[in-house]
matplotlib code that plots the C-alpha trace (Angstrom):
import matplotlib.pyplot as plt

x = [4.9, 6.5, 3.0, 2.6, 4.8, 3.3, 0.0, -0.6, 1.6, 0.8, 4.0, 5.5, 5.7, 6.8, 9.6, 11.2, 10.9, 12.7, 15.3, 15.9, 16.3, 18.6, 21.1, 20.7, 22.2, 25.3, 26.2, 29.8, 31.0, 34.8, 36.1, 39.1, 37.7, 34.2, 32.3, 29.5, 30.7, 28.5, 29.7, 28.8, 27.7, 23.9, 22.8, 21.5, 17.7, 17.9, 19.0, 15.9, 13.6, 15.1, 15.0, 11.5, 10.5, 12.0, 9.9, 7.2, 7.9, 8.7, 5.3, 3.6, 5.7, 4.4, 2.7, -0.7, 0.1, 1.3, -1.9, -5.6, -6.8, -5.1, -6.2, -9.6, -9.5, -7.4, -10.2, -13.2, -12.1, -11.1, -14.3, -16.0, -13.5, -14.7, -18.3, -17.9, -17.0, -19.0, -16.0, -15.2, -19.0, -18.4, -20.4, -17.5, -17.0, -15.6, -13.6, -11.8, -11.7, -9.4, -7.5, -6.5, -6.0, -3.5, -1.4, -1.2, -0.3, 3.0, 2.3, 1.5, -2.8, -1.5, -0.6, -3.4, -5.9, -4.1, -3.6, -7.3, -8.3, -5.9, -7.9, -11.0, -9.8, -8.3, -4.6, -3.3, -1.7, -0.1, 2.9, 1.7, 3.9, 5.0, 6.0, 3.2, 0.5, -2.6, -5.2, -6.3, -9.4, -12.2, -14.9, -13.1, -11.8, -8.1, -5.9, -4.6, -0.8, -2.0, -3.3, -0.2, 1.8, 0.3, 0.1, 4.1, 4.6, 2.7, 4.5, 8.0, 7.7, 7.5, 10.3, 13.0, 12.5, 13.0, 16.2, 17.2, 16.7, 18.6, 21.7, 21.9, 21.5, 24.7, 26.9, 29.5, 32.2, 32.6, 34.2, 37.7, 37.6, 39.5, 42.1, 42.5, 45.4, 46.0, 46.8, 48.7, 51.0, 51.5, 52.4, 54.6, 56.0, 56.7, 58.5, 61.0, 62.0, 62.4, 64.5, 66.6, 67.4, 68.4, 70.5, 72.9, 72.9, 73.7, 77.8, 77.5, 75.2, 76.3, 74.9, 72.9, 72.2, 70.8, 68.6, 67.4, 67.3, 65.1, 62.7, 62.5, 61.3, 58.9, 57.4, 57.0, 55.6, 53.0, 52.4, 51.9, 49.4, 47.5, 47.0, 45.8, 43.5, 41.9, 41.4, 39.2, 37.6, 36.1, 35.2, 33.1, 31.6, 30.7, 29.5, 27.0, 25.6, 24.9, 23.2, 21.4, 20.3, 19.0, 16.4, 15.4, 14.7]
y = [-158.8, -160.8, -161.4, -157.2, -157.7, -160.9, -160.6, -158.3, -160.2, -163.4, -166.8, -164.4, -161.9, -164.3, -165.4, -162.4, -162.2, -164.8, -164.4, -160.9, -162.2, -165.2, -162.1, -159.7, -162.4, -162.8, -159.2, -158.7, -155.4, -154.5, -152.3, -151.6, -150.3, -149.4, -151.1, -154.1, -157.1, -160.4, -163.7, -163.7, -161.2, -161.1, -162.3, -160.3, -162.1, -161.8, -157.8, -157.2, -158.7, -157.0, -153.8, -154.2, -155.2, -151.4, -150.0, -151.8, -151.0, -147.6, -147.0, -148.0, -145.8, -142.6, -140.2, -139.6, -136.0, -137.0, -137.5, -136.2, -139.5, -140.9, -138.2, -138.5, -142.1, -141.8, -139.0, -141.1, -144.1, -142.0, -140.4, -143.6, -145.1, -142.2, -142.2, -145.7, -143.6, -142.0, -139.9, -138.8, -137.5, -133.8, -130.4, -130.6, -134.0, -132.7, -130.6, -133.4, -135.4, -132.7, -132.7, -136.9, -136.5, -133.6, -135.3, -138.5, -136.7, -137.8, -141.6, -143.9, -145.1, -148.8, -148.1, -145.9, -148.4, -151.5, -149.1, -147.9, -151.7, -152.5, -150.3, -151.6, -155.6, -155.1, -155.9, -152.5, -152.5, -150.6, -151.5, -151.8, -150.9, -154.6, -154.5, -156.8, -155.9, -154.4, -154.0, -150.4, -150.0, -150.7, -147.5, -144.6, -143.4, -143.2, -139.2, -138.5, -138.6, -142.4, -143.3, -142.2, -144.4, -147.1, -146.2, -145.6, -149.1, -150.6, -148.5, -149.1, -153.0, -151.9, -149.5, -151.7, -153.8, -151.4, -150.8, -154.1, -154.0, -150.8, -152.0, -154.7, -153.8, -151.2, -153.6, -154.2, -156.1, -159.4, -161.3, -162.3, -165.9, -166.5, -168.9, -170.9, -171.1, -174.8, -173.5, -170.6, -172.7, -175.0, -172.5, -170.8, -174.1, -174.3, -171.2, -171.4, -174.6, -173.3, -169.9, -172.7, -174.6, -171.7, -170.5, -173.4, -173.7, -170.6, -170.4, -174.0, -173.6, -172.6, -173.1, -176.2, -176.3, -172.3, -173.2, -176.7, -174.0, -171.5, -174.7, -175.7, -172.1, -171.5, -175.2, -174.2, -171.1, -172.8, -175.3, -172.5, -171.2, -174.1, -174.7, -171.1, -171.6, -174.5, -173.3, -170.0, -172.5, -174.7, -171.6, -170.4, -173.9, -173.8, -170.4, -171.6, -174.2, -172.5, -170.0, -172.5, -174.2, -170.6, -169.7, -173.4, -173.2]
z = [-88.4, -91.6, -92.4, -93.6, -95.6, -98.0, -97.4, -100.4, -102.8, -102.0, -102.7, -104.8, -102.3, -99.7, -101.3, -101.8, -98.5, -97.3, -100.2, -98.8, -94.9, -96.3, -98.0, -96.0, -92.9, -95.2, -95.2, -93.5, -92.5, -94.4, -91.2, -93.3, -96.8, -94.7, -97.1, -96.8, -98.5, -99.4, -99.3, -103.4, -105.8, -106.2, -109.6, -112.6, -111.8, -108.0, -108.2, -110.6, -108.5, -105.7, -107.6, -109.0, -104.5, -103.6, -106.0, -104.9, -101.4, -101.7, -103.4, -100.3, -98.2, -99.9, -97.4, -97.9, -98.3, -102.0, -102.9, -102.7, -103.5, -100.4, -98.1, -98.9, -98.4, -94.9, -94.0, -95.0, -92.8, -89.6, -89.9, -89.7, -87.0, -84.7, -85.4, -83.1, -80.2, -78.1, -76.7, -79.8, -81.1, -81.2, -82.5, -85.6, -86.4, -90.0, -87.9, -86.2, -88.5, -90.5, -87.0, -86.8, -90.7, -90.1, -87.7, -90.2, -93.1, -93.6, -93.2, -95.9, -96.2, -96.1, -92.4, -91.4, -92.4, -90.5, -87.3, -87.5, -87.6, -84.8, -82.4, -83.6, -83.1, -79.9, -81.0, -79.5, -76.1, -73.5, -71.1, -67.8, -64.4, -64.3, -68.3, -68.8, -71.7, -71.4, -74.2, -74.9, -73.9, -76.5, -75.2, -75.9, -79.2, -79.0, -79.2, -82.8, -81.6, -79.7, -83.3, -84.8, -82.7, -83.9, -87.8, -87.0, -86.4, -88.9, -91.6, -89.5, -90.8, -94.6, -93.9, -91.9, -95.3, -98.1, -95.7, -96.0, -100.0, -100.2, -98.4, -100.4, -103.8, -102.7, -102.1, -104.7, -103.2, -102.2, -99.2, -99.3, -97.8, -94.8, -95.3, -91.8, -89.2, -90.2, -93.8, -93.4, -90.7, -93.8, -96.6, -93.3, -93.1, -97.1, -97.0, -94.4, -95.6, -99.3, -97.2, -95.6, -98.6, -100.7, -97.6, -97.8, -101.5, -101.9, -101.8, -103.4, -106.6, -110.1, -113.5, -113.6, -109.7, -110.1, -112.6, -110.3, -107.1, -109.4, -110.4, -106.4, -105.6, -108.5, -107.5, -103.9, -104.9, -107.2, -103.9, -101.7, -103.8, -104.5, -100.9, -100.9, -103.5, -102.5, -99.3, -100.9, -103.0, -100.0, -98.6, -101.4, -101.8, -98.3, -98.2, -101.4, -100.3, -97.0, -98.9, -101.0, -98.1, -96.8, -99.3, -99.7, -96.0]

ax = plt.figure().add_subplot(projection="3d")
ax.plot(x, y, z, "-o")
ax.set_aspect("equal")
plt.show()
């Protein structure tokens, strides 16, 4: 139900949708410093827009009980969902009415009104004994906890997101790349040959030949580190253009 999610905002909306699917797929889990980590820190632009979306999303997550404007709003439209029942036409409709309204009071009016329409365009549905899907029926009125099922999902797709912007905009650290077998067998490789070399030099060496030996280890040292290097810096390439070619998807 991606659709929730953009329909009010419109491109705008949409894109920061996809930008925060494309992120939130590059979040790795640090088991040792437990601690998320992303592939590369999120940009000064990218983490106001993400902080300016939780606002946003957190405003429409606020229970109608916050407000009297809400309530009367939620109350008005269950009162007219109802009056299309014939099951639900009662001596107290204001009384009822204050029942449904009661059990919904700490779920945000967005959701409400796209659960009430849900019953009314057939897109609610039961499991059957078989798993398959049955339509709830369209001739009686649905219970208050059966509406609040419903109003619990539609409010569950704006809150898995603000999730998703909250976990990101916490993490502060970023991946270490991994530097693969191939390369570490090569700066292995480096090593022991520099450990050898010294070995038999050793007893052998003096003055001019220390200073060569010294030279021969700082140089392998500088190789080994290269190799290192470049490997983090493919890495990071690659992990870039994977991410441009994310949001551009």
């Amino acid at each position: 139900m991606a659709q929730d999610l953009i329909k009010a905002g419109g491109d705008e909306a949409a894109q920061l949708h996809a930008r925060v699917a494309s992120l939130y797929a590059g979040i790795d889990r640090d088991e040792r410093n437990r601690c998320d980590t992303l592939p590369a820190k999120i940009d000064g632009d990218t983490r106001k827009q993400l902080q300016d979306y939780r606002r946003n999303l957190h405003g429409r997550l606020q229970p109608i009980s916050n407000s009297m404007n809400d309530r009367e709003k939620a109350s008005s439209a269950i009162a007219l969902f109802l009056g299309g029942y014939l099951n639900a036409r009662t001596s107290d409709p204001g009384g009822t009415t204050r029942a449904y309204v009661a059990v919904l009071m700490d779920q945000p009016l967005f959701a409400i009104m796209e659960g009430l329409d849900d019953f009314r365009r057939g897109r609610v549905f039961d499991i059957g004994r078989e798993g398959e899907r049955i339509p709830f029926t369209l001739d009686h009125a649905p219970s208050a906890p059966r509406v609040l099922d419903q109003v619990k999902k539609r409010a569950g797709v704006i809150q898995e997101e603000c999730y998703k912007v909250k976990r990101l905009l916490l993490v502060d650290r970023v991946a270490e790349p991994e530097v693969s077998d191939a390369e570490r067998d090569r700066v292995a490789v480096h090593m022991r040959t520099l450990a050898d070399t010294l070995a038999m030099k050793s007893a052998a060496i003096r003055g001019d030949e220390m200073k060569k030996a010294r030279d021969e280890a700082g140089a392998a040292r500088d190789r080994a580190a290269r190799i290192i290097r470049d490997a983090r810096g493919r890495r990071a390439d690659a992990d870039f253009a994977s991410q441009v070619e994310q949001a551009n998807g």
